[in-house]
C-alpha positions as CSV (number, residue, x, y, z in Angstrom):
1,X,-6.2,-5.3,12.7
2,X,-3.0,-3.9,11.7
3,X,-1.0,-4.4,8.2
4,X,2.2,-3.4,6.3
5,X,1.3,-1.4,3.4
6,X,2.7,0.2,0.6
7,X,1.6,3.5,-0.1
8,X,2.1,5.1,-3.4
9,X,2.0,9.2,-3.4
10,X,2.0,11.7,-6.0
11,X,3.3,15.5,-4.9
12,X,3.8,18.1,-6.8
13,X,4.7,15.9,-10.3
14,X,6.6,13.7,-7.9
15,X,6.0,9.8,-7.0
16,X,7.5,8.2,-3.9
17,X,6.2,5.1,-2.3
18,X,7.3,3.5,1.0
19,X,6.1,0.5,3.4
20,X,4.4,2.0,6.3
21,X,2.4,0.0,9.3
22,X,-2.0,0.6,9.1
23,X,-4.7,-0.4,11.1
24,X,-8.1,-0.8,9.2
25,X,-9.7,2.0,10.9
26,X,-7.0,4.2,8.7
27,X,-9.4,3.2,5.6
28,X,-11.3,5.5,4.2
29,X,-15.3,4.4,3.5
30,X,-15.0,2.0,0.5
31,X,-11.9,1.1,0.4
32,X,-10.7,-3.1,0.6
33,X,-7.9,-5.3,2.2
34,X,-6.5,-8.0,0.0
35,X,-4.5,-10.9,2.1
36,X,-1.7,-12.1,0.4
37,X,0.4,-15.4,1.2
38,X,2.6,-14.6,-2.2
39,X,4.1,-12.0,-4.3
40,X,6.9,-11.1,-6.3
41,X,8.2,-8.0,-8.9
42,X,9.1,-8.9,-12.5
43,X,12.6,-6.7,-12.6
44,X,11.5,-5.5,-15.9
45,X,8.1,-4.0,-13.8
């Protein structure tokens, strides 16, 4: 199954984040999907 996600990486004391496309085999051992019909971003977040 594929997904949008959105990654979060820190590199050398710098933070980007982006939306990038996954399949579940990408997933490390351990790691979860959460489906989501909803979501937003306070502007003060």
């Amino acid at each position: 199954m594929s997904f949008k996600a959105y990654m979060i990486h820190q590199e050398e004391g710098k933070v980007t984040s982006r939306f990038v496309d996954m399949d579940e085999a990408q997933l490390d051992a351990g790691e979860v999907t959460i489906r989501v019909a909803y979501s937003s971003v306070n502007y003060k977040d």
